[in-house]
DRENDO-1510 file (C-alpha; in Angstrom, 1 decimal, always signed):
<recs>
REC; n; res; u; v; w
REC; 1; UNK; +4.3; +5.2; -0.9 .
REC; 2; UNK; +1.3; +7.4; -2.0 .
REC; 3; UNK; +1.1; +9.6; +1.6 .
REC; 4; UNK; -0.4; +13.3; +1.8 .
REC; 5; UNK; +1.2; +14.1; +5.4 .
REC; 6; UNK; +4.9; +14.4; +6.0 .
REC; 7; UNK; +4.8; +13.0; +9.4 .
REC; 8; UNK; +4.0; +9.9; +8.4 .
REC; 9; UNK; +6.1; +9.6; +4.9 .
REC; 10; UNK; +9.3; +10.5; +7.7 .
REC; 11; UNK; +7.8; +7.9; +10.0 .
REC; 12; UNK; +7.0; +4.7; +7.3 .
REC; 13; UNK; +10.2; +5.7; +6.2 .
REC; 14; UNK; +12.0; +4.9; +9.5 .
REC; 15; UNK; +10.3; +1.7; +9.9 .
REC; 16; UNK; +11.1; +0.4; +6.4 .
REC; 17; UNK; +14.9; +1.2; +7.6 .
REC; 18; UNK; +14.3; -0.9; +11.0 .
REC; 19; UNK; +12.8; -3.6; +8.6 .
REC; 20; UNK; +16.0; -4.1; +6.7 .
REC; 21; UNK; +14.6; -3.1; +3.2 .
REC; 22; UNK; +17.3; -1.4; +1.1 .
REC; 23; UNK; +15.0; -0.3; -1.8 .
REC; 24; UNK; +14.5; +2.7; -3.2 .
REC; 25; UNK; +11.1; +4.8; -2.0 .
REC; 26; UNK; +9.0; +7.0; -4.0 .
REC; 27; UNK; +6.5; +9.8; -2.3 .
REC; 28; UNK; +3.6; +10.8; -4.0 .
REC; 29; UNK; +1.6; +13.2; -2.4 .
REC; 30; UNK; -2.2; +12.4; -4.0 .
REC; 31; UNK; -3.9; +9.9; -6.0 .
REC; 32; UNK; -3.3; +11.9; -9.7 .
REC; 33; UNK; +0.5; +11.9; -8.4 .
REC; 34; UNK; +0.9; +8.2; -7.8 .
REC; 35; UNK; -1.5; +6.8; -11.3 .
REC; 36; UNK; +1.2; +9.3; -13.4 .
REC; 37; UNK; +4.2; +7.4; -11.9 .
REC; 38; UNK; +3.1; +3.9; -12.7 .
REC; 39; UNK; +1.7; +5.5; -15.9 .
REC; 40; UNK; +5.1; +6.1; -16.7 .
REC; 41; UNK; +7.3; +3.0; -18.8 .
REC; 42; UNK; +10.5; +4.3; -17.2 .
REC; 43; UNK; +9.0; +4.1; -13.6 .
REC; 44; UNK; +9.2; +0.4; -13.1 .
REC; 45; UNK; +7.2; -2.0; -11.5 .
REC; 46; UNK; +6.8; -1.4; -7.8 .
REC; 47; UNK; +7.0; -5.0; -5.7 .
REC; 48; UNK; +4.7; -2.8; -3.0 .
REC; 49; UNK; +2.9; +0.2; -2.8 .
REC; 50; UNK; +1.5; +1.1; +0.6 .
REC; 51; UNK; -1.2; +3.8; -0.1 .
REC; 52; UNK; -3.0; +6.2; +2.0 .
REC; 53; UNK; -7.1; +6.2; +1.8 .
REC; 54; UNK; -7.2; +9.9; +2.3 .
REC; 55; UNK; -5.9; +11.8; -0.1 .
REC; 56; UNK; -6.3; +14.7; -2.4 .
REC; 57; UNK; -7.4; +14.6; -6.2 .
REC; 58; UNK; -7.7; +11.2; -6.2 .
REC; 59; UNK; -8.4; +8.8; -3.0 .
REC; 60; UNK; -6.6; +5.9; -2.0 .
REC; 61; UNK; -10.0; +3.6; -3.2 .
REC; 62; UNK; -9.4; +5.4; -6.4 .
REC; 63; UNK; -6.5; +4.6; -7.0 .
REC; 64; UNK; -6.4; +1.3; -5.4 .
REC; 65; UNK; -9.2; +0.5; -8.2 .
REC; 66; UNK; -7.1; +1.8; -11.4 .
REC; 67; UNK; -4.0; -0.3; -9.9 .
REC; 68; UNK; -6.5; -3.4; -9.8 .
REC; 69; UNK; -7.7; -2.9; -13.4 .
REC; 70; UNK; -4.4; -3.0; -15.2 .
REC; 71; UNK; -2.9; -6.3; -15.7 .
REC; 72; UNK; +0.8; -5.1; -15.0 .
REC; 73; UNK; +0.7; -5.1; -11.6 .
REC; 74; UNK; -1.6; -8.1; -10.6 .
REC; 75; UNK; +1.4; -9.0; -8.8 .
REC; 76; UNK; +2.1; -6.1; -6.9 .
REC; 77; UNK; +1.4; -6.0; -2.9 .
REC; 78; UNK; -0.9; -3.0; -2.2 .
REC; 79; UNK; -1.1; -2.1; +1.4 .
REC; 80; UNK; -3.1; +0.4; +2.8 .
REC; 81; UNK; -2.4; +2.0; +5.6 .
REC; 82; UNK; -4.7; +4.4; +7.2 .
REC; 83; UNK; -6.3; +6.2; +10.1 .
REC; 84; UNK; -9.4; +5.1; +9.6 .
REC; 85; UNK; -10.6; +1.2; +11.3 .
REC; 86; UNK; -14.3; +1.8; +10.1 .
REC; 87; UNK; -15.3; -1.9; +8.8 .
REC; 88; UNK; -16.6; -0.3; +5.9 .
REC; 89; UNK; -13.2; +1.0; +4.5 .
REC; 90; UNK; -11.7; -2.0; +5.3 .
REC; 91; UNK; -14.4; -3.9; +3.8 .
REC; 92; UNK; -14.6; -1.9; +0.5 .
REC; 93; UNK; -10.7; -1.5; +0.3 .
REC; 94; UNK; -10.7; -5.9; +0.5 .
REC; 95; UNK; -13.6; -5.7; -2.2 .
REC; 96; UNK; -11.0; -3.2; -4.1 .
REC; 97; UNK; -8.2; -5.8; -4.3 .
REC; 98; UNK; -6.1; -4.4; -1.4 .
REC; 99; UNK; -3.8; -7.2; +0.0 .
REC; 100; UNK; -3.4; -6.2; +3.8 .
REC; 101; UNK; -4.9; -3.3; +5.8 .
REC; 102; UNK; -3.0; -1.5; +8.5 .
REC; 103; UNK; -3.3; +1.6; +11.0 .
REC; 104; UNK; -1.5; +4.2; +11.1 .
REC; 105; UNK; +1.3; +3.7; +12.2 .
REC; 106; UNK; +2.0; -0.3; +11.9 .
REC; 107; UNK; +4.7; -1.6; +14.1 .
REC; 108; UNK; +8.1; -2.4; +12.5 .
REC; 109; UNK; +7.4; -6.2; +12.6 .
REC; 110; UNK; +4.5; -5.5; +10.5 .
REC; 111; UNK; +5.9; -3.4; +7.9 .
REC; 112; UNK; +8.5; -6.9; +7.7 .
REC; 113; UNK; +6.2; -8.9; +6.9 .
REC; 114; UNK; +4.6; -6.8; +3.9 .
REC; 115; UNK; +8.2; -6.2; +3.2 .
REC; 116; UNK; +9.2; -9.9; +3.4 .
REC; 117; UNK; +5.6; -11.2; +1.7 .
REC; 118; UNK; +6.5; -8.2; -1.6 .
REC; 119; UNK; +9.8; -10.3; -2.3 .
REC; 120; UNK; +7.9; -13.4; -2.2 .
REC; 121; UNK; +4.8; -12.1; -4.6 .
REC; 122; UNK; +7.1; -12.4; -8.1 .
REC; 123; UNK; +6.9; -15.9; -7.7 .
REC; 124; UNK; +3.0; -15.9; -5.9 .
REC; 125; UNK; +0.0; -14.2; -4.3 .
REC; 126; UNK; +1.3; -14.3; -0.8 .
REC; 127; UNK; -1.0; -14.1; +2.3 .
REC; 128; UNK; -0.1; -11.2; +4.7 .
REC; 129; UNK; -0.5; -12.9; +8.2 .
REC; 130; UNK; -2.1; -11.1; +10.7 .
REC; 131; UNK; -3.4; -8.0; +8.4 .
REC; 132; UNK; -6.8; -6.2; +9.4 .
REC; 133; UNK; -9.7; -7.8; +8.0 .
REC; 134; UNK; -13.5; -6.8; +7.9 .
REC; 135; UNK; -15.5; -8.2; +10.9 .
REC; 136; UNK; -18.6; -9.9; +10.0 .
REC; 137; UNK; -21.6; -8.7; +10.7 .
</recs>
């Protein structure tokens, strides 16, 4: 989880506990945090990273870009979640190669379906139902 405010790290958290998941969760707190962990060869491949748009150092667009342009994590589910519903975030965070888009603060059922679709994504792409997507215009 790349998140800048406690509150929410404590709340995502607690909803990842009501979904069931048993997995270990890393907190980065900014952009030039979370590109130094999956830098590192001893870090692991994440199966999801959800990933804040406002951040320090480096913003969630920016980091959401570096994630797409390495080839080891094609495969990984990168959700962001975020205050912000302006079409144009969502729009450029799509264009970015985000797989699902969610407000702060998703509901449990939500955060169990990214958690249930990052199992499936070894195998395949999945499609996160029900996920914010641009409106037209």
């Amino acid at each position: 989880m790349v998140e800048d405010d406690p509150d929410a790290v404590f709340f995502i958290r607690r909803l990842l506990q009501k979904a069931g998941t048993n997995h270990p969760v890393e907190v980065m707190a900014d952009g030039e945090e979370a590109i130094a962990f999956l830098e590192k060869s001893d870090a692991g491949r994440p199966l999801l990273v959800f990933l804040d748009l406002r951040l320090p150092r480096i913003d969630g667009f920016g980091v959401l870009k570096w994630i797409r342009q390495r080839p080891e994590f094609t495969d990984m589910l990168t959700v962001i979640l975020s205050t912000s519903d302006e079409n144009s975030d969502v729009k450029r965070a799509y264009e970015l190669g985000a797989d699902g888009y969610l407000p702060k603060f998703p509901t449990s059922a939500e955060v169990r379906a990214v958690v249930d679709a990052a199992h499936e994504a070894a195998e395949e792409r999945p499609t996160l139902p029900g996920l914010t997507r641009p409106r037209r215009e």
